[in-house]
N, C-alpha and C positions, 0 to 999 in steps of 0.2 A: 481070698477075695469073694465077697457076694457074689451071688451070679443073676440076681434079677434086679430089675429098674423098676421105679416108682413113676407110672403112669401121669401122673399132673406135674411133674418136671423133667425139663429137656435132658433128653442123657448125655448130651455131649458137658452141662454141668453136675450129674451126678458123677460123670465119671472122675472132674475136676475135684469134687467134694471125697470121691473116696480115698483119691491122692493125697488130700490136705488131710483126712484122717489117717489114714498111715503117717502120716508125718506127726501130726499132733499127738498120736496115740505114742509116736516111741519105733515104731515099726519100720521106719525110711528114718531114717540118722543124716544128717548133715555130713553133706558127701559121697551118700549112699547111692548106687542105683538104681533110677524110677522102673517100672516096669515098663516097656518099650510099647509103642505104639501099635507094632507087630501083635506082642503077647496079648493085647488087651483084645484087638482085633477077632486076634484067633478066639480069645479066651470068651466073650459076650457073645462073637457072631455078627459086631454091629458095623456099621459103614468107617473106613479110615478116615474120612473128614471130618467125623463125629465126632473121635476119639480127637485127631488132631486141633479140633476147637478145642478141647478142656483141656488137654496139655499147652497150647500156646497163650493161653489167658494165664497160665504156673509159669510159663517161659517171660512172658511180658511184664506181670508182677515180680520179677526173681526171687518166685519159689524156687522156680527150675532152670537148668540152665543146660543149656548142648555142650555134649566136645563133640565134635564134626566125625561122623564115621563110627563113635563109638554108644550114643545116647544118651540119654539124658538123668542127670544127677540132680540132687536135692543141693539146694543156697546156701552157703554159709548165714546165718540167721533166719531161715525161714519158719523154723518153727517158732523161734519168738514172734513173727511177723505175722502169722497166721494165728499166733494164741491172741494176741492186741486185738487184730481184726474181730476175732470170734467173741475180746469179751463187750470192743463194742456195740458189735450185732447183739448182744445179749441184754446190754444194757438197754437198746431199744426195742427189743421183742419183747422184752418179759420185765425189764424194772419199771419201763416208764408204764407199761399199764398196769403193774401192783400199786405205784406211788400214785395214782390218776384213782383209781379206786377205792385206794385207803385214806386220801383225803378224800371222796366224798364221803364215808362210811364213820369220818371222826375216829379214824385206827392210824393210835400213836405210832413213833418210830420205835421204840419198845416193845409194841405187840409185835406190831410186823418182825421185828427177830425174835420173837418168842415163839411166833407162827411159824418161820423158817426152821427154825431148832426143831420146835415139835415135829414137822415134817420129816426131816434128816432124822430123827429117834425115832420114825416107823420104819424107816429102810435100814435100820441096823437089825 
């Protein structure tokens, strides 16, 4: 687990967000158990109702789910459910203002993959 927060957003959603990455990364498996509200408490230092907002927004979406007494487990489907989510946030963070750009700029859809490739061959 990170142990610091990012300043310009609420921690009670970073802490939601580092949940959904454990999960997306592979690291919380469907079925698995989350890290309890307790450990995260102890582990940050930060307020339980903090923590408790970003675990119940995974509880409300069935990422997450309770058994009673014993806490709280990852959704059967959640990780498809949160890869969907993420590639539509992507498609509107980051496609629609390359494709908004690249028409005005007169950049076919051929460059634009040729521009992506290029890109991906500097990080290999």
């Amino acid at each position: 687990m990170k142990s610091g927060f990012d300043s310009t957003k609420p921690i009670f959603l970073q802490i939601r967000e580092l949940i959904e990455d454990q999960i997306v990364d592979g690291e919380l498996a469907e079925g698995d158990q989350a890290p309890s509200t307790t450990q995260l408490v102890n582990f940050y230092k930060i307020n339980h109702a903090t923590v408790s907002k970003g675990i119940n927004q995974l509880v409300e979406e069935d990422i997450l789910f309770k058994k009673r007494g014993i806490g709280m487990f990852v959704a059967e489907g959640a990780k498809r459910q949160l890869i969907n989510k993420r590639k539509k946030a992507f498609a509107n963070d980051y496609i629609r203002g390359l494709v908004d750009e690249a028409q005005k700029l007169g950049i076919t859809d051929e460059e634009i993959l040729q521009l992506i490739q290029e890109m991906k061959g500097r990080e290999q």
